[in-house]
MIVO-790416 format. One line per field, with one value per residue (C-alpha): residue in three letters; x, y, z. Coordinates in Angstrom, 2 decimals, decimal comma, padded with zeros to 5 digits. Layout:
% MIVO-790416
type	c(ALA:...);
X	c(X:...);
Y	c(Y:...);
Z	c(Z:...);
***
This chain:
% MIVO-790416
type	c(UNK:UNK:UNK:UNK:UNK:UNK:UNK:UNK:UNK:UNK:UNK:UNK:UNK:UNK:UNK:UNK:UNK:UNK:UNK:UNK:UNK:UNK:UNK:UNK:UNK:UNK:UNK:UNK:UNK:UNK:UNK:UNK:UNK:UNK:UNK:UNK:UNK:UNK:UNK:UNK:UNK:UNK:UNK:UNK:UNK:UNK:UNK:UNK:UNK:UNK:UNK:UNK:UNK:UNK:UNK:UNK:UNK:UNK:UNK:UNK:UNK:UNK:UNK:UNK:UNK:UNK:UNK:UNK:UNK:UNK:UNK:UNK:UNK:UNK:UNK:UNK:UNK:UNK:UNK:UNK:UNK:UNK:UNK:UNK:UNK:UNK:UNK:UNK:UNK:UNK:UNK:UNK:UNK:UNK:UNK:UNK:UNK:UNK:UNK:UNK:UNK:UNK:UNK:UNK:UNK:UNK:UNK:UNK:UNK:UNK:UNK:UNK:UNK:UNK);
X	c(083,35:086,51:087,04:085,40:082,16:082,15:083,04:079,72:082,73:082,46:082,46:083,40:085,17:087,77:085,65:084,92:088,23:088,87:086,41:088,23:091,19:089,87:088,12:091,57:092,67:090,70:090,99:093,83:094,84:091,32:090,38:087,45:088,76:088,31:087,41:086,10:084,89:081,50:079,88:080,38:084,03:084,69:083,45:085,88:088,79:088,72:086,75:088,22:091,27:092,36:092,77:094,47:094,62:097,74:099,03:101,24:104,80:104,86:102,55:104,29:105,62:103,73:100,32:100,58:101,43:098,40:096,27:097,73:097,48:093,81:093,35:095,18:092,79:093,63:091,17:093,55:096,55:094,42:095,00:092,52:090,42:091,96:095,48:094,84:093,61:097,26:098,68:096,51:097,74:100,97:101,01:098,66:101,95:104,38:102,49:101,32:105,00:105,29:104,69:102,22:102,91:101,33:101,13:099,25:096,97:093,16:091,49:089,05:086,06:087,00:087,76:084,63:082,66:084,27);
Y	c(114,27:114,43:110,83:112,12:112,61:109,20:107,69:109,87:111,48:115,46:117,23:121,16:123,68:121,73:119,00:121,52:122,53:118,92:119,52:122,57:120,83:118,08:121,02:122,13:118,91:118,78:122,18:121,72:117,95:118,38:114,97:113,34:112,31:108,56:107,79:104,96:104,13:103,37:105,70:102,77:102,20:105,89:105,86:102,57:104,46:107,54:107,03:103,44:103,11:107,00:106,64:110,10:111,60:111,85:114,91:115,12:115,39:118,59:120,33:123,67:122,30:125,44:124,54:120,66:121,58:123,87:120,69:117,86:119,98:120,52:116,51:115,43:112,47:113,96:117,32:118,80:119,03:120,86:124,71:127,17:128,99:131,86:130,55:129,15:132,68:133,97:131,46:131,73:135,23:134,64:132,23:135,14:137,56:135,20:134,08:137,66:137,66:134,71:134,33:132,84:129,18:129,19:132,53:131,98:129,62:130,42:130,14:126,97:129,29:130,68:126,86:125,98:128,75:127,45);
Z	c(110,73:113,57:115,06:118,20:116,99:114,86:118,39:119,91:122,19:123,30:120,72:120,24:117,80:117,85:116,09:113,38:112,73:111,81:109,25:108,01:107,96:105,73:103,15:103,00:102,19:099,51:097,99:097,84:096,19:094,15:095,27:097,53:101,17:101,63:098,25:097,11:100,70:101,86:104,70:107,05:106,33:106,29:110,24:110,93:109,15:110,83:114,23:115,17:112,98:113,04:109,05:108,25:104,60:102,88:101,71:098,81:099,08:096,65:098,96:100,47:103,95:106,04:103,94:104,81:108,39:108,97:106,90:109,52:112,44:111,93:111,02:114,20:115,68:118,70:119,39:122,34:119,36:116,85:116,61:117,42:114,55:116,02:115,28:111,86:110,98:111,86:109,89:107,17:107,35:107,65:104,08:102,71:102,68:101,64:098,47:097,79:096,72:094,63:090,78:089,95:088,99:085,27:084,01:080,53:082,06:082,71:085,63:086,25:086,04:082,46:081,62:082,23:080,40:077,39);
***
């Protein structure tokens, strides 16, 4: 949940494109946000303590942007679903153009019918 609503603030789309930001977050480090806290301690982190998640360094600069923009702990800073679509966009085109990263590998769905 955005800060806001932990703190029983306003809350609008902006509030929910925190929570996009955050399932971007983890789709794309593969790990649980706050892990290892308790629901309780998850509310102090992020709606007292604005506790961000980290994003890894080898993350592609325009990808962790888009993440912290959407986790900003302030809601008036966060982009618009409408402007994360262009951007999504946008990084659609340029990795249409990239190889992929591990060519022989399978995909996690094949792994796991194995």
């Amino acid at each position: 949940m955005a800060p806001e609503v932990l703190r029983n603030e306003q809350a609008d789309e902006r509030s929910d494109i925190y929570s996009y930001g955050v399932v971007l977050w983890e789709i794309t480090t593969e790990k649980i946000p706050w892990d290892g806290l308790n629901s309780m301690q998850v509310m102090e982190a992020v709606g007292v303590m604005n506790q961000g998640l980290d994003i890894p360094k080898d993350v592609d600069p325009q990808w962790a942007s888009l993440i912290q923009r959407c986790l900003c702990s302030e809601p008036q800073s966060r982009p618009t679903f409408k402007e994360i679509l262009e951007e999504l966009h946008h990084l659609d085109m340029r990795f249409k153009f990239m190889p992929p990263l591990h060519e022989d590998s399978k995909s996690s769905k094949e792994l796991k019918i194995m």
